[in-house]
N, C-alpha and C positions, 0 to 999 in steps of 0.2 A: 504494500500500500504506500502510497505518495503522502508525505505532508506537507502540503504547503505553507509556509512560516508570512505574516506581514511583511508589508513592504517592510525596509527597515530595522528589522528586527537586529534585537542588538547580542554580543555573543554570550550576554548571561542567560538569554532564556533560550538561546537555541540549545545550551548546553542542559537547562532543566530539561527540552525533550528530548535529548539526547538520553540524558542521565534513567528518563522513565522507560526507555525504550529497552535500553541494557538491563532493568532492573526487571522486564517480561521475560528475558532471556534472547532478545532479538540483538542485534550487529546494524546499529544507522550507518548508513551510506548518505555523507553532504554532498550536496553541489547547490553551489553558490554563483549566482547570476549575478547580473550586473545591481540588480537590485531586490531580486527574491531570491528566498533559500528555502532549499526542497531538501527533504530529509524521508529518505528511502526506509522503511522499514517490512526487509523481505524476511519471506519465512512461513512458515504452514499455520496456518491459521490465524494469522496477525491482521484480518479485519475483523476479527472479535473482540479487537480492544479500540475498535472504530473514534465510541463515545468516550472516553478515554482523552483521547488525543481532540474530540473535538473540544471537549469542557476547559481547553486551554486559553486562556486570552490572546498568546502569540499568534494563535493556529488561524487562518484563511480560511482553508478548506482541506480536506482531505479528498483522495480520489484513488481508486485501483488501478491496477497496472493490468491492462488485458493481455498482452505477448507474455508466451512460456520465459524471454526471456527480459527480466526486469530491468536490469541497470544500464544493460545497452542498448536498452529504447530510445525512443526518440519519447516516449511518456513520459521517462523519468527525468530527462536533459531535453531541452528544445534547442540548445545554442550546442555548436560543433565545438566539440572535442579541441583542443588545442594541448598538445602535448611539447613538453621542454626537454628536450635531450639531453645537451652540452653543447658547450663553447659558442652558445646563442643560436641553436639548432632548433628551430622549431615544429614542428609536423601538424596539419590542419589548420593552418592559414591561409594569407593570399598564396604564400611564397609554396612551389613544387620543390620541394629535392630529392635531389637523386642519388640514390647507395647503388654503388659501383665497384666491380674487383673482379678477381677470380673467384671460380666457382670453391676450388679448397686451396689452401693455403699450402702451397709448396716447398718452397723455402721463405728465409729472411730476406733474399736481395729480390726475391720475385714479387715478394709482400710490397716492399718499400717502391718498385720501380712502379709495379701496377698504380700503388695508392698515389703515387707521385703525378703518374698519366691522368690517372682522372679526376684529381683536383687541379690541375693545370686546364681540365678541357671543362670545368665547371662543379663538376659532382662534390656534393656535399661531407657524404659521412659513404666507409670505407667499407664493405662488406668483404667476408672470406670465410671460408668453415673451416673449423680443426675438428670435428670431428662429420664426418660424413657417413649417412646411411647409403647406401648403395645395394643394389637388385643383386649384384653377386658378392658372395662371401671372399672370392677373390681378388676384387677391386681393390684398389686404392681406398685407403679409411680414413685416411686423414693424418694429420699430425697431432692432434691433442691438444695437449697442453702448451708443448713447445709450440705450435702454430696459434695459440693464442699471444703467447711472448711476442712472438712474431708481430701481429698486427696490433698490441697494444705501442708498441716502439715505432711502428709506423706513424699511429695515431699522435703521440708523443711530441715525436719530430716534426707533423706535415699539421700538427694542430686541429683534425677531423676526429669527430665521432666515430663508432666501428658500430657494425653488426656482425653475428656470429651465430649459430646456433646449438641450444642445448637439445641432445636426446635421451638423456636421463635426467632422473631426480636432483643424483650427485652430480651431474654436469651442471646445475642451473648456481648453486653454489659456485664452482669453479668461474663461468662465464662472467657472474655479475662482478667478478674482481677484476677482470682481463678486460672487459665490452661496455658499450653504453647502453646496448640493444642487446637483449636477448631475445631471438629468434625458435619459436614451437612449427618447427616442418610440417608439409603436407602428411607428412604418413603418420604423425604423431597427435592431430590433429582432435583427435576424441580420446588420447591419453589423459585421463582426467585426474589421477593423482600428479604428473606434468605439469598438466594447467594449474594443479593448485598449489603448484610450490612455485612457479612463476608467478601465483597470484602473492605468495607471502614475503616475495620479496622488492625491494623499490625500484626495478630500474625498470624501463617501458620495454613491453614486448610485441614484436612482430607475430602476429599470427597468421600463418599461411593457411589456405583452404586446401583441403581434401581432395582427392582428383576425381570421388564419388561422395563429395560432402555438397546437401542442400545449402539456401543462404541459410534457411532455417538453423540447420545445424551449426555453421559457422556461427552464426549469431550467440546458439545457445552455449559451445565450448568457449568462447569471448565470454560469457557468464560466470562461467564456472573461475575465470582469472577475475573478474571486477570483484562476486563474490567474496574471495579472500582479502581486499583491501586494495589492489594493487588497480586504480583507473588509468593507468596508459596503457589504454590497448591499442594497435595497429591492425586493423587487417589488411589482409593478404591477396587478393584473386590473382591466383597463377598458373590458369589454365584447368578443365577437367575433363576427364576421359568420357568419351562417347564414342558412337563406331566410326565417326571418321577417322583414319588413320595417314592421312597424305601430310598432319604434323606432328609433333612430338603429342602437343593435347588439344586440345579446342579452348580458345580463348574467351572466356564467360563476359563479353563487354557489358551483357545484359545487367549482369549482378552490379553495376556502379552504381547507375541513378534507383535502384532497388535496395541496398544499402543507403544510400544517401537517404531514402526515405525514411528507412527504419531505425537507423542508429544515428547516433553523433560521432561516433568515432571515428576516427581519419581511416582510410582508405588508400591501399600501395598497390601497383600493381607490378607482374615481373612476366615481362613479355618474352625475356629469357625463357623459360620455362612453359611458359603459355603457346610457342610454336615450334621452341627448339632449333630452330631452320634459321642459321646468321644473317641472309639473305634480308630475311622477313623480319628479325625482331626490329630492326629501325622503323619499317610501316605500324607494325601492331603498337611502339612506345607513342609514335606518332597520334594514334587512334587514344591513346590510354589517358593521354594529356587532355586531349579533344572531348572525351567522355568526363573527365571530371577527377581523374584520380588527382590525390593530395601528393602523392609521393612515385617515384619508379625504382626497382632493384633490378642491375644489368648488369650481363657476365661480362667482364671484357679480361683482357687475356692478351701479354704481346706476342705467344706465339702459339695462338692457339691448336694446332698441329701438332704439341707436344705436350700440351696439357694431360693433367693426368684426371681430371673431370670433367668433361662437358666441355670440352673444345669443340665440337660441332655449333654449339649455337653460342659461342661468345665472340662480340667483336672484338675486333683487331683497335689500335689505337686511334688510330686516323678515320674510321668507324666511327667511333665514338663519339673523337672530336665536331666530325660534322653534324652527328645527331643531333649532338647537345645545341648547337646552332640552330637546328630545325626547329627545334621541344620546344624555343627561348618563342622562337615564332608564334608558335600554337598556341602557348602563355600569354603571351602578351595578346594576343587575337582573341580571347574570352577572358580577359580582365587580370590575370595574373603574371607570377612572375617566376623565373626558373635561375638565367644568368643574372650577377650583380652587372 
């Protein structure tokens, strides 16, 4: 259930319904508008203390939250998400950025050169995985730990943000020391003890959709993280499987302005992934801009040919470079911005 607090109101009495809420056994969830404050109180049967929370003098009104899921409504929050990174990195503004790198982290000079390439052609905050799931037990898995070292010395030196991603419980500990971003992969995507230690921790995380995940579902695993305390969520659309098969996956552009309705939460998308084919991903980042996404994540890679992840669909440098020229375009063409 929704409480909506006076205009106004001041932080002693939002802290009295706070304090009543905790004392039912419920977890208030604030957000705080520009001038109302909504105080979320989810939980199984918590409109039986309706009258309760009306006999309040702060209290407005109260109102129920009709979607399975609550906090990433647009019921519970009407104003977008705006999430803080580091180093003045913002996510869910005017401003687009773009997370850029190799698909896994290879070495040290490969981290640095990469991160080097694509904040020189514009890109914001630095992606690269150390640990990687992969379709065969024989792949390449990543570096770990060491390739977290890795791209926090990047971040360091070149002064960007990183993303990364965690695949266990105990990885999510490890990353939040190494990254700005932790990262819940498509295949992890309904791990919900995952979700909720990403939810118990402070740093914003990226959630990527499923390649047989509803929005629905996206929505309601993005729950299961706000839940636990933790409101910077990111999601993810990055392609899902259907029976075309002529690209890597089928590019969900539908799911933007469908998200945009239902959540506040910012919105990334990773075109990378969503075609796989290097050819393609510059058109589909192009479309991703154009449809609305807050954010882009793209492979690039200087020689991709010997990459040991997903060299098929990562640009080359000079790739890159011209994209981010094009993306600045299509920004500024519907009101926003990408290059400084």
């Amino acid at each position: 259930m929704i409480i909506t607090l006076k205009k106004g109101a001041k932080q002693k009495e939002i802290t009295i319904v706070t304090d009543k809420i905790k004392s039912l056994g419920y977890k208030p969830h604030i957000s705080k508008g520009k001038d109302i404050t909504i105080i979320g109180m989810i939980g199984e049967y918590a409109e039986k203390y309706k009258d309760v929370f009306e006999a309040m003098d702060v209290v407005e009104h109260i109102s129920e939250i009709q979607k399975p899921y609550k906090l990433a409504s647009r019921e519970f929050k009407k104003e977008n998400t705006v999430i803080k990174i580091s180093r003045n990195v913002e996510i869910g503004g005017k401003k687009i950025h773009v997370m850029a790198g190799p698909c896994a982290i290879e070495s040290k000079e490969l981290m640095f050169n990469t991160a080097k390439i694509i904040k020189e052609a514009g890109a914001t905050i630095i992606r690269g995985g150390a640990f990687k799931p992969r379709s065969s037990p024989y792949a390449f898995q990543g570096l770990g730990e060491k390739g977290l070292k890795y791209i926090e010395e990047a971040s360091e030196k070149l002064r960007m943000p990183t993303v990364s991603e965690a695949m266990t419980i105990e990885q999510v500990d490890l990353l939040s020391k190494y990254c700005d971003i932790i990262q819940i992969g498509a295949r992890n995507v309904q791990n919900y003890d995952l979700l909720k230690a990403a939810g118990k921790q402070n740093k914003p995380v990226l959630l990527k959709r499923g390649m047989a995940t509803t929005v629905k579902e996206l929505l309601l695993s993005a729950e299961y993280i706000l839940s636990q305390g933790n409101y910077n969520v990111m999601l993810c659309e990055r392609g899902i499987r259907t029976f075309e098969d002529s690209t890597r996956f089928t590019m969900d552009l539908n799911a933007v302005p469908v998200l945009k309705k239902l959540t506040h939460l910012p919105i990334i998308l990773d075109p990378s992934h969503g075609i796989g084919i290097r050819e393609h991903v510059g058109t589909m980042a192009k479309a991703c801009v154009a449809v609305g996404a807050d954010g882009l994540i793209i492979e690039v890679h200087p020689c991709p040919q010997e990459a040991l992840s997903d060299g098929p669909q990562s640009l080359l440098p000079d790739q890159f470079e011209t994209l981010m020229k094009e993306l600045d375009l299509i920004a500024k063409a519907i009101g926003r911005e990408l290059l400084d």
